[in-house]
C-alpha positions in Angstrom: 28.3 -9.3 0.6 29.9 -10.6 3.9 27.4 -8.6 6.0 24.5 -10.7 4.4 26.1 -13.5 4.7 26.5 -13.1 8.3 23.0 -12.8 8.4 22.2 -16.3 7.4 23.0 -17.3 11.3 20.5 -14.6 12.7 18.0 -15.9 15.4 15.3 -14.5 13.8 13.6 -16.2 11.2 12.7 -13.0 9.4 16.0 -11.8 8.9 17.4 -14.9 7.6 14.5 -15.2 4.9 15.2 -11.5 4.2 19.1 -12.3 3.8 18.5 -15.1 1.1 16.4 -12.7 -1.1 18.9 -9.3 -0.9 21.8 -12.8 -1.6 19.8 -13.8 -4.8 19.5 -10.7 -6.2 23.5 -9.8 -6.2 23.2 -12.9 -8.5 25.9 -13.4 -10.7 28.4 -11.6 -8.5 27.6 -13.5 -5.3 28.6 -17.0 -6.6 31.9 -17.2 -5.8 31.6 -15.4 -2.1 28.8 -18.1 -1.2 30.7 -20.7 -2.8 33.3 -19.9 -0.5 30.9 -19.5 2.4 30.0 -23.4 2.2 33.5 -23.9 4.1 32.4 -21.4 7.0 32.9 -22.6 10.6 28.6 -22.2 11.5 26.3 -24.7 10.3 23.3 -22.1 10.0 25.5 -19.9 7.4 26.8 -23.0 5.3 23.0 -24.2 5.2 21.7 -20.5 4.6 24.6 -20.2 1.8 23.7 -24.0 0.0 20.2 -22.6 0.3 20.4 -19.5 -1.7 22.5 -21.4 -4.3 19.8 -23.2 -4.7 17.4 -20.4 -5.5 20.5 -18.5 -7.9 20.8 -22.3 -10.1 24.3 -21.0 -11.4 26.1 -24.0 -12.6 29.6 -23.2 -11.1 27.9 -24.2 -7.6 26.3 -27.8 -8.6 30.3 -29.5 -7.7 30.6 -27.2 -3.9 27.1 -28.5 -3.5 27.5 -31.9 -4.2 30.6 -31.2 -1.7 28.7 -30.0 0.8 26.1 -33.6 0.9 28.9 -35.0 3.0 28.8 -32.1 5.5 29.4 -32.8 8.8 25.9 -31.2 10.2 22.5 -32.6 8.9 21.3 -29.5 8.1 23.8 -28.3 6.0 23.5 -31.8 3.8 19.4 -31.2 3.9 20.1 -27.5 2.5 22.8 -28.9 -0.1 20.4 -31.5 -2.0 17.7 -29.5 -2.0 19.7 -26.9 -3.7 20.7 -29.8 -6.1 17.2 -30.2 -7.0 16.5 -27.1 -7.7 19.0 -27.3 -10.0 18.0 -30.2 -11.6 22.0 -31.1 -12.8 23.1 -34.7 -14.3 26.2 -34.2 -12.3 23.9 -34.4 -9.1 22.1 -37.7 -9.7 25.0 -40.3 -8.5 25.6 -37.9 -5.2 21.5 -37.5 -4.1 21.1 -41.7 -4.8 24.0 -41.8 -2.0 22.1 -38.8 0.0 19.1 -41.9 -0.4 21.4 -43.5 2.1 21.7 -40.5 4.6 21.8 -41.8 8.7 19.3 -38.8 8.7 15.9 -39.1 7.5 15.1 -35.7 6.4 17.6 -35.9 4.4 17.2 -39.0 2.7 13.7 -37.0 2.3 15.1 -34.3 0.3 17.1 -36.4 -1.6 14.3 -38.3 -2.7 12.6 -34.7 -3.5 15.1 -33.5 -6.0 15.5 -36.9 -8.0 12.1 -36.4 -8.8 12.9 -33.1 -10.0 16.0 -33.8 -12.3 13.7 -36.8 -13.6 16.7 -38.9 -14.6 16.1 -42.2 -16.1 18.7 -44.0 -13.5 16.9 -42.2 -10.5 14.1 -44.8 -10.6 15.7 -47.9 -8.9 17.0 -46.1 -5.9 13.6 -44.7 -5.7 11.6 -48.0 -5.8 14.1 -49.3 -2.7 13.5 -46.1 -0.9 9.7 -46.9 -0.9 10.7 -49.3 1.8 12.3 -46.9 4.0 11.9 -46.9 7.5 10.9 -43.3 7.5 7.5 -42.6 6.4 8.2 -39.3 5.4 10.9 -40.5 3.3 8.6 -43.0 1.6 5.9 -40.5 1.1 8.4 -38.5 -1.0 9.7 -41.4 -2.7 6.3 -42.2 -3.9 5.6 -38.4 -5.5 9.6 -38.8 -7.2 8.7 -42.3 -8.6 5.3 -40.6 -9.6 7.2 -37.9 -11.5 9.4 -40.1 -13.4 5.8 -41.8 -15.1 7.5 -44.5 -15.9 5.4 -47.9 -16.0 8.2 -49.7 -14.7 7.0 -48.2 -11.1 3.2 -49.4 -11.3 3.7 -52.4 -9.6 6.2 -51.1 -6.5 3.8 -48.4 -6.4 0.6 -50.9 -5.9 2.4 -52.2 -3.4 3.3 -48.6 -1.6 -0.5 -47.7 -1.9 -0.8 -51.0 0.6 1.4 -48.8 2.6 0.6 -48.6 7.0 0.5 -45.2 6.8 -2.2 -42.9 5.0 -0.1 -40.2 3.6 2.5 -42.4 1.7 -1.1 -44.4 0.2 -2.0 -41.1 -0.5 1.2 -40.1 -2.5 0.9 -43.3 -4.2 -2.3 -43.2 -5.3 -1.5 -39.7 -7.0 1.8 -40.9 -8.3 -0.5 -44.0 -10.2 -2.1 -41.0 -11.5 0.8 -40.0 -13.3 1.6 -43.4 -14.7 -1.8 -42.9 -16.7 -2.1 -47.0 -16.3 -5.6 -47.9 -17.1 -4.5 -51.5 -15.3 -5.2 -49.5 -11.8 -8.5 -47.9 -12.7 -10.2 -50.5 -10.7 -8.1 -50.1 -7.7 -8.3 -46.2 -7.7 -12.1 -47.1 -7.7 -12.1 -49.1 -4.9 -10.1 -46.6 -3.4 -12.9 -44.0 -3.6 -14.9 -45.9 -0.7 -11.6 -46.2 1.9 -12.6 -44.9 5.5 -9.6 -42.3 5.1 -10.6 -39.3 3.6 -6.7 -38.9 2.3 -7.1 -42.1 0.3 -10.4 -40.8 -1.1 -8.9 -37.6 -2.4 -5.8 -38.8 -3.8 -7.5 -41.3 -5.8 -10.4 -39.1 -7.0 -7.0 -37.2 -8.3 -5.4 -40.0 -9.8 -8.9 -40.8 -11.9 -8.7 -37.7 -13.1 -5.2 -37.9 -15.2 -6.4 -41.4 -16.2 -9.3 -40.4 -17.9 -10.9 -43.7 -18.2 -14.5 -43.8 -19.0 -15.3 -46.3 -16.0 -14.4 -43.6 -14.0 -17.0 -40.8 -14.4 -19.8 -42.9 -12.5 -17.4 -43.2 -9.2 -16.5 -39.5 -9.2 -19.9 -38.3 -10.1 -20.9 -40.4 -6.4 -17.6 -39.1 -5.0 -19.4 -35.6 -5.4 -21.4 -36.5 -2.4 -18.6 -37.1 -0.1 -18.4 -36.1 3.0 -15.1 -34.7 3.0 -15.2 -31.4 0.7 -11.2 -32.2 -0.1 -12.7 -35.5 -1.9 -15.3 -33.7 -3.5 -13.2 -30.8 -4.8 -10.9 -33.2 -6.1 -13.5 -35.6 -7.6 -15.0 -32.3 -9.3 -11.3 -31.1 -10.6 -11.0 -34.8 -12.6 -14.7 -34.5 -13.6 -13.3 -30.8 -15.3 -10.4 -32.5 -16.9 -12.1 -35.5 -18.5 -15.7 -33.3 -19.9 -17.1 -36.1 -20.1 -21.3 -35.2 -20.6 -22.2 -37.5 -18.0 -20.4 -35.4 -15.7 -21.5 -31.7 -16.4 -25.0 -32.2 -14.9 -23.5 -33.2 -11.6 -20.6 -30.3 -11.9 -23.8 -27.7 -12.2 -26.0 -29.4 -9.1 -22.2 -29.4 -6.8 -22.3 -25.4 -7.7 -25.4 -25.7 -4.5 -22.4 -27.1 -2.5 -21.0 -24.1 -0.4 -17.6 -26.0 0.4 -16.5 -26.2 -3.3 -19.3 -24.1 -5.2 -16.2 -21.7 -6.2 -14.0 -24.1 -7.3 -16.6 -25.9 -9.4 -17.2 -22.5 -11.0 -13.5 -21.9 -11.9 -13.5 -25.5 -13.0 -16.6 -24.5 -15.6 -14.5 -21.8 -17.1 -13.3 -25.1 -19.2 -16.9 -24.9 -21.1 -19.3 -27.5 -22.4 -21.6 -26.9 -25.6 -25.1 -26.7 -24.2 -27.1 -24.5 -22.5 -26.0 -23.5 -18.5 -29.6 -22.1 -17.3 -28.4 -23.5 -14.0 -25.8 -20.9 -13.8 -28.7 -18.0 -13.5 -29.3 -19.8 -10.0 -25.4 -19.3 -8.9 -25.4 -16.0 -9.9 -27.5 -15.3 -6.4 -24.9 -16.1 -4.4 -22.8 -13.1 -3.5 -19.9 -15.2 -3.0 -19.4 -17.1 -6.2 -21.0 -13.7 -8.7 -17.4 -13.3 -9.5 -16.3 -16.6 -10.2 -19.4 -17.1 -12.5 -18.8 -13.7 -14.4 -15.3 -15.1 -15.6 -16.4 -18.7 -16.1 -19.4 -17.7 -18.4 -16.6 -15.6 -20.8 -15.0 -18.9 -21.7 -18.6 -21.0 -21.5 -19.6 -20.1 -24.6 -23.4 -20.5 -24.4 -26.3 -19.1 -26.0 -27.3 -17.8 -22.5 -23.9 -16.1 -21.8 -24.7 -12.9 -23.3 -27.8 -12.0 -21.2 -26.5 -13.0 -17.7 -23.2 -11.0 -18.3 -25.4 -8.0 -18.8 -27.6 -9.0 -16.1 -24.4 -9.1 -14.0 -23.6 -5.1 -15.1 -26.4 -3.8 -13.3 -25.4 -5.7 -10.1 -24.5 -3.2 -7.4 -21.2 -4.2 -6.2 -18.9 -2.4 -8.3 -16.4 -5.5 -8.5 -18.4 -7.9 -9.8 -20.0 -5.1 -12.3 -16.1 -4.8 -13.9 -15.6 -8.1 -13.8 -18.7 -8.6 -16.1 -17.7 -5.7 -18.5 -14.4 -7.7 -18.7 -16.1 -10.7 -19.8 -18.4 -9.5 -22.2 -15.4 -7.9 -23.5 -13.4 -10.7 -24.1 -16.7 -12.7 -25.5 -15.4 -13.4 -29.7 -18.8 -12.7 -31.0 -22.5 -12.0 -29.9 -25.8 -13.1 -31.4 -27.4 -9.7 -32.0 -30.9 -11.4 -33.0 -31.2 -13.0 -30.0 -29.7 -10.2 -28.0 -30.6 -6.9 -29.9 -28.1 -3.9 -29.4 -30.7 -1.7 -28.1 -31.1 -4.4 -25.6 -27.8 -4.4 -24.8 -27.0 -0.8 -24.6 -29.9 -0.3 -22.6 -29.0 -2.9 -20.0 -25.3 -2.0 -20.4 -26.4 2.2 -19.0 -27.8 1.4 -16.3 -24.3 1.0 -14.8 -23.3 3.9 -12.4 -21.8 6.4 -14.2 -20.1 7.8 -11.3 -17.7 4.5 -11.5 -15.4 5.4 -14.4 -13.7 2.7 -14.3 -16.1 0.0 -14.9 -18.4 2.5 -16.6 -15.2 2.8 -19.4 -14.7 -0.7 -19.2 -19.1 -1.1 -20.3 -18.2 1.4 -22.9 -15.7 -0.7 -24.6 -17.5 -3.8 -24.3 -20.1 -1.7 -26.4 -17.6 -0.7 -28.8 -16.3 -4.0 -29.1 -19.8 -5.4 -30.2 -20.3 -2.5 -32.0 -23.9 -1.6 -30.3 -24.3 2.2 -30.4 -27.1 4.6 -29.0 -29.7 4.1 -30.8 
């Protein structure tokens, strides 16, 4: 154990990662030594130590911890309420809103971080103040902890951090309004979706997306066409979470967009109830075949059928599996509109001298029950 420990304080980054993983797994029997270790004379073994207790979450460590906030050496206090939020303990709420008033700012950062993880109704006060911080970093993580609490007490403290000077803490805000699922700031997330920073764009083409307003498909469908691909990924992730029909014609045009055609293809795994003849168009490009083979096993259309078979005799082995797989996992098949002969005589043509997706085309057959005919 003490050889480990020791480790914590080697120069190489490496070694020091490796020391905290071999630490967590002795688990159980390692508490007490690293308790222990949180009084040892070098700062980069006490911070190491607070670290792994972190990762370990045995309770017996949450009062050393809360100890080790007043440590003399910034890091060490960083390590120590991190740890604590990790841990997400009662007992650490009181000690991280006094970390909120740490002479350091990265740790007033951290502190901010875990009492959005422990999510305690008391940490949202302390919180609100520390959206007024001088640190921008800390108020950038005070806006994601207030976010996490979703409580609509923070809508209008958060309206006023999305004013903020600085673009990542509007950012945070904006997502954190998200959270709240107030249908008060629809309008301002809206507005928000034509702001010259990109950031701001993409955190409130997020936010829409939890809100799930019907004012807000129009503005995300335009967002689409940004010219930042981050804003239209995200603007095609809360299109994918609200289904609304308005949206799935615009979803199907982005899958042309090179920047997020993958993501817009996982995003169609979600399904709609209507035809998807655009997806035969995706299907030529190489780089999104194997996205489309997984998203048309959950699409559920009328067309999925033939283009999964159509995928089989592709030949790239991959994306050949990948299709069995689908048509595999498919609940039933329409056998007059897809005849088994059809199928099985699609379904040979894969290379035989490819066991394993040719076993894989031989249970899909089995599955739909299609023989040799």
């Amino acid at each position: 154990m003490e050889p480990l420990i020791q480790l914590l304080k080697d120069r190489d980054s490496y070694v020091r990662e490796k020391a905290v993983w071999a630490l967590k797994e002795t688990a159980t029997s390692a508490v007490y030594p690293l308790i222990d270790a949180l009084k040892n004379e070098d700062k980069r073994i006490r911070a190491g130590v607070a670290r792994v207790l972190g990762i370990i979450r045995d309770e017996r460590a949450v009062t050393p911890l809360i100890e080790a906030l007043k440590d003399d050496h910034e890091d060490v206090r960083e390590a120590a309420a991190q740890a604590l939020g990790n841990m997400r303990s009662e007992k650490a709420v009181e000690p991280l809103i006094w970390a909120l008033e740490d002479e350091t700012s990265y740790v007033r950062k951290m502190a901010a971080v875990s009492l959005g993880e422990i999510k305690n109704t008391r940490v949202l006060e302390p919180l609100v103040l520390a959206l007024k911080d001088d640190s921008e970093e800390v108020r950038e993580a005070a806006a994601r902890a207030v976010g996490e609490t979703r409580d609509v007490r923070a809508l209008d403290p958060l309206v006023l951090a999305f004013k903020d000077e600085n673009s990542t803490v509007r950012k945070m805000a904006a997502r954190a309004l998200g959270n709240i699922e107030d249908k008060r700031v629809v309008e301002l997330l809206i507005q928000a979706l034509k702001d010259k920073d990109s950031s701001i764009r993409e955190g409130s083409a997020q936010a829409l997306g939890n809100i799930k307003d019907e004012r807000v498909v129009e503005p995300l469908i335009q967002a689409l066409k940004d010219e930042t691909s981050n804003v239209r990924k995200a603007a095609a992730i809360s299109l994918g979470k609200i289904k609304d029909t308005r949206g799935m014609e615009s979803l199907i045009d982005a899958l042309e967009d090179e920047w997020i055609q993958q993501d817009v293809a996982i995003i169609l795994q979600e399904g709609y109830n209507r035809p998807m003849e655009s997806l035969i168009h995706a299907l030529e490009d190489e780089w999104i075949q194997q996205d489309m083979a997984r998203a048309l096993a959950h699409i559920k259309d009328e067309y999925e059928t033939e283009l999964l078979v159509q995928i089989l005799r592709d030949r790239e082995r991959n994306i050949q599996k990948i299709a069995a797989q689908a048509l595999r996992s498919l609940r039933t098949v329409d056998t007059v509109a897809y005849p088994r002969t059809f199928v099985y005589g699609q379904v040979q043509d894969v290379e035989y001298e490819n066991r394993k997706v040719r076993r894989l085309a031989d249970e899909t057959l089995a599955k739909m029950r299609v023989t040799n005919p």
